[in-house]
C-alpha positions in Angstrom: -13.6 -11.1 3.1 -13.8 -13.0 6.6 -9.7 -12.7 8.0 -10.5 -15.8 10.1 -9.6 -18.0 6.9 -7.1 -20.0 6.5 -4.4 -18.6 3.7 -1.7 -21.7 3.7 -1.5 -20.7 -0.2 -1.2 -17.4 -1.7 -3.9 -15.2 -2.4 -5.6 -12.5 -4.6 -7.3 -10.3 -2.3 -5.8 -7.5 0.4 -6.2 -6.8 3.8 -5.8 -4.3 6.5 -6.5 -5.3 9.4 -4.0 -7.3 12.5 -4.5 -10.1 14.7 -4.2 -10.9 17.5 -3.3 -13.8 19.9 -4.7 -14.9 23.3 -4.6 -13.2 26.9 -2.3 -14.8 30.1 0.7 -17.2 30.6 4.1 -17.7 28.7 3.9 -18.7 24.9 4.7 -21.2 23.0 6.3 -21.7 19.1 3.0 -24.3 18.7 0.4 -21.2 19.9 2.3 -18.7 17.7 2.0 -20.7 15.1 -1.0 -21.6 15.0 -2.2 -18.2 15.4 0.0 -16.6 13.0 1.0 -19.3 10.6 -0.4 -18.2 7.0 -1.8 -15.0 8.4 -1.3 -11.5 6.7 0.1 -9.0 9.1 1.0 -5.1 8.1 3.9 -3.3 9.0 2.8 0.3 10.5 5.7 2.1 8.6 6.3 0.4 5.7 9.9 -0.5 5.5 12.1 -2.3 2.6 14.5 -5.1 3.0 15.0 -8.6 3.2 15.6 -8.6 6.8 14.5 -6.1 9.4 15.4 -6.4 13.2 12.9 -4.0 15.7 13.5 -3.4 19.2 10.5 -3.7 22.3 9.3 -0.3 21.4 8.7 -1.0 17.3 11.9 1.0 16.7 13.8 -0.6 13.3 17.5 -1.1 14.0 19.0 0.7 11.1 18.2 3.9 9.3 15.6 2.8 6.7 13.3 4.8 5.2 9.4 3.9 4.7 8.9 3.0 1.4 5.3 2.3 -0.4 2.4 -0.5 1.5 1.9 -2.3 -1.6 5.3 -3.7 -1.9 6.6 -3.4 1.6 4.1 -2.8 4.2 1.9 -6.5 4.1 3.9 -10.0 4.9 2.1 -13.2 4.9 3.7 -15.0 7.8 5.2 -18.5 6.8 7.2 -19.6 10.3 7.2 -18.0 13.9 9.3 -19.1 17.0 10.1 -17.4 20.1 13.9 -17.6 20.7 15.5 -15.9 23.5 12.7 -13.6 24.4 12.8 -12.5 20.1 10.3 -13.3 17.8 11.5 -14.5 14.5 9.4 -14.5 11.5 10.1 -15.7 8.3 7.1 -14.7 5.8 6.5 -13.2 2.3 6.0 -9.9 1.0 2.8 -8.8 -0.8 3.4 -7.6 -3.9 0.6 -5.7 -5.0 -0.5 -4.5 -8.5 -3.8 -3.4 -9.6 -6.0 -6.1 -11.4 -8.4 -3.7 -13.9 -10.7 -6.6 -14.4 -11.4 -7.5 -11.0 -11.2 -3.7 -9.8 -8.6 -5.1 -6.5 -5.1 -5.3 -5.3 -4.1 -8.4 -5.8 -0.7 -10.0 -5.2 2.2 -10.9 -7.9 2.5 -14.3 -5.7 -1.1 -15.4 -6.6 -0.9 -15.6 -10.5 -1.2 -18.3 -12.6 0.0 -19.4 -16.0 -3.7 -19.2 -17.0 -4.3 -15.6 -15.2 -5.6 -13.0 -17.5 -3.7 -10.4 -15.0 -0.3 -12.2 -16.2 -0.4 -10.0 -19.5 0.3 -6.9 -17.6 3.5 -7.7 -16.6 7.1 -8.5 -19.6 8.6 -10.7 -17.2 8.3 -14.6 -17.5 7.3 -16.6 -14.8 6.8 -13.2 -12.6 5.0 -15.6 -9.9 8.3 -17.2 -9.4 10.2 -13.8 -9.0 7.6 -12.3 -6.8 7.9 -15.3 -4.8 11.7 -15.4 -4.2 11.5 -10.9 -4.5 9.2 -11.2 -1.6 11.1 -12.9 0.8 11.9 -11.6 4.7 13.2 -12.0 7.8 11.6 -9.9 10.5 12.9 -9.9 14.0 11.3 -8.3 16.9 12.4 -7.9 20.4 9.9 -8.6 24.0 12.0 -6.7 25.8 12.6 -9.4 27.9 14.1 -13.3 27.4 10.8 -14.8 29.2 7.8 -13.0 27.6 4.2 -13.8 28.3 1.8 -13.5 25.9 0.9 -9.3 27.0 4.3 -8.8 26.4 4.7 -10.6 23.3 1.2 -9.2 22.2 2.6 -5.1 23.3 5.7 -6.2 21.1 4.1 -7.1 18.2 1.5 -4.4 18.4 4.1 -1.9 18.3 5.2 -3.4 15.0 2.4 -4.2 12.9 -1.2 -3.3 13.1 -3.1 -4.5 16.1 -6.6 -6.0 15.8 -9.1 -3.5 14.4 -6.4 -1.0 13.2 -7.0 0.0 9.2 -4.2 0.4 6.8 -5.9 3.5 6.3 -5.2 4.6 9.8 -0.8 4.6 9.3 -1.0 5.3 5.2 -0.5 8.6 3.8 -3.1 10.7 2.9 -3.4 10.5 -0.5 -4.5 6.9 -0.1 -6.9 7.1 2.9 -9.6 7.8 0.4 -8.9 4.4 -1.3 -8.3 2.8 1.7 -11.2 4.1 3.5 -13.8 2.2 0.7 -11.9 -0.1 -1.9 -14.9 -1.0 -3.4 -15.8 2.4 -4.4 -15.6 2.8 -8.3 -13.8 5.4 -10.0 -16.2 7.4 -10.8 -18.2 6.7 -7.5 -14.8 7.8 -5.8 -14.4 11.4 -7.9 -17.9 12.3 -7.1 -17.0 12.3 -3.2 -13.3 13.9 -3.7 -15.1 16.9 -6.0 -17.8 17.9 -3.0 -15.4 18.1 -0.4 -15.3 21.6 -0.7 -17.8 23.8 -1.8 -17.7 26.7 -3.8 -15.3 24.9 -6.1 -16.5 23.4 -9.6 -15.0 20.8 -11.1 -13.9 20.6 -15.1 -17.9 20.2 -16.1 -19.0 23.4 -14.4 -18.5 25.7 -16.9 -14.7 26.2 -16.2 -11.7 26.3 -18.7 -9.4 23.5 -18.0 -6.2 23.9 -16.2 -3.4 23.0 -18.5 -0.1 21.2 -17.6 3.0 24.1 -17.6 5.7 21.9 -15.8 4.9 17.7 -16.0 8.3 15.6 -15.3 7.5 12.0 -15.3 7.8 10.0 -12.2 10.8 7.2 -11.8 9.4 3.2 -12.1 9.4 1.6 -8.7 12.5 -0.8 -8.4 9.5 -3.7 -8.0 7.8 -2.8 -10.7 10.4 -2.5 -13.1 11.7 -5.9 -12.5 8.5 -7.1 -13.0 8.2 -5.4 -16.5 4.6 -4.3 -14.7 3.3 -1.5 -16.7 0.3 0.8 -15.6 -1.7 4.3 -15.0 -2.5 5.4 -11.8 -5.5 7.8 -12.2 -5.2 10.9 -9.1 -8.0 13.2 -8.5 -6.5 16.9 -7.3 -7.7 20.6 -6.7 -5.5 22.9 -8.8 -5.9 26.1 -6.9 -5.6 29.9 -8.9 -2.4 30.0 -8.3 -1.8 26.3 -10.8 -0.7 24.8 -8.0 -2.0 21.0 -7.2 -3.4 20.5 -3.7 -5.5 17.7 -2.0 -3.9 14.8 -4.3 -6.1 11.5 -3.7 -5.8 8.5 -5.6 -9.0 7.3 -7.6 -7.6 4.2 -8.8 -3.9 3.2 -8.1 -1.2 1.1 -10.1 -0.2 -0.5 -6.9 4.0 -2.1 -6.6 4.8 1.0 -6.1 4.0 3.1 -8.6 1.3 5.0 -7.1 3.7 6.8 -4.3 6.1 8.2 -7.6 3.1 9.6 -9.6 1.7 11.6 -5.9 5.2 12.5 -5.6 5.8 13.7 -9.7 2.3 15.7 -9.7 3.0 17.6 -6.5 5.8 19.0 -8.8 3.9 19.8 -11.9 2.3 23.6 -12.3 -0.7 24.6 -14.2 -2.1 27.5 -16.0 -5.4 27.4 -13.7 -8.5 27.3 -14.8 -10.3 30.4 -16.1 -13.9 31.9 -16.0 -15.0 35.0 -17.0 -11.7 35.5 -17.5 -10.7 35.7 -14.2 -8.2 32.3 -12.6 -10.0 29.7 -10.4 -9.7 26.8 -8.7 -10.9 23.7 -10.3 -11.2 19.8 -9.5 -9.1 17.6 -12.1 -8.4 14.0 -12.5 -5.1 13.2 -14.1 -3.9 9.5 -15.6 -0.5 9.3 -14.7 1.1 6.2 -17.4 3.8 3.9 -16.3 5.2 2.4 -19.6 8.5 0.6 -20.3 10.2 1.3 -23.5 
């Protein structure tokens, strides 16, 4: 989808890419508005809060840690001034969760009372929460109280994505997959996880399957339980002789969240490995890891 559109409302589809803003001279709130206002920009580490405050060099003032890009890494910005030689945004989280009919991320904000997507989630009027869930402050320091425009531009680059940078580029690695081609179905997206290595059959090959030993659940994401969003992340892994699960990638994620607890959950579980010829060995697996409120 073309990025040059204009998003003044809130939207279904997600992006990864920055923007940027033109070349010489000193800025003004009218030019960063204009070239921001409504835009989608994404955070390189993905940080949490309501109100996050970065330095010149893209260093957070306070001891955060990351947490998951579809709840905290993409803000739609709503206002931008330059005050002081600071750039004050206020904007809106994304809050992404994973739309089955329309195979896409889409964001909370976006529904409508007529949305099919609306049944996935317990909550009433979840719009209205994701809107007022979703709000932020983000501050970011030009290093000096003049900036021009390459200093406001090296600023904000050090912060969020710069033009042609991919999400998939800063995410971990057990969504660069994803990333890499959304479009990709399911099964499509198996197929290429399965022949990354050779020498190593997946479940169809003649194999016995590997069979959970150890399999604690993962924890709801603080988002998605609000929401009452249920869901089932599908992962694609290599469970090597040992039962041990290696090169986790998602197939098809939850999204708000989720998807980061069920990586971190199945690089806990063990296996009895696979068996042939009575002998262990390695073997591809996809697992369905279900997020469901009782």
């Amino acid at each position: 989808m073309n990025l040059s559109k204009n998003f003044s409302h809130r939207f279904g589809a997600v992006f990864f890419f920055g923007f940027t803003i033109l070349a010489h001279g000193s800025v003004s709130d009218a030019q960063l508005q204009k070239q921001y206002g409504g835009k989608v920009l994404t955070i390189r580490q993905f940080y949490p809060g309501y109100h996050l405050h970065f330095d010149a060099t893209g260093k957070l003032d306070s001891a955060v840690a990351p947490g998951a890009w579809t709840v905290d890494g993409q803000v739609q910005v709503k206002t931008i001034v330059l005050k002081d030689g600071v750039v004050h945004i206020l904007g809106q989280r994304l809050l992404l969760f994973f739309d089955t009919e329309s195979k896409q991320l889409r964001d909370v904000g976006s529904l409508t009372t007529k949305d099919t997507a609306m049944k996935r989630f317990s909550r009433k009027n979840v719009d209205e929460w994701a809107v007022e869930e979703g709000r932020i402050e983000i501050e970011v320091e030009c290093g000096m109280t003049h900036p021009k425009k390459a200093d406001l531009i090296k600023a904000m680059n050090a912060v969020f994505l710069a033009p042609g940078e991919a999400l998939a580029g800063v995410a971990p690695d057990f969504w660069k997959s994803y990333l890499s081609e959304p479009k990709l179905g399911l099964r499509e997206r198996w197929a290429r996880q399965i022949s990354v290595e050779e020498g190593v059959s997946d479940v169809t090959g003649g194999f016995s399957l590997p069979v959970p030993a150890y399999q604690p659940e993962p924890p709801f994401s603080q988002q998605a339980r609000q929401a009452g969003y249920m869901a089932i992340t599908t992962l694609g892994l290599l469970v090597d002789q040992d039962g041990l699960p290696q090169h986790i990638q998602i197939l098809q994620p939850a999204g708000m969240g989720l998807d980061e607890n069920a990586v971190g959950a199945v690089r806990t579980w063990r296996f009895h490995p696979a068996q042939r010829e009575g002998k262990t060995a390695r073997a591809w697996i996809a697992v369905n890891v279900d997020f469901h409120l009782y």
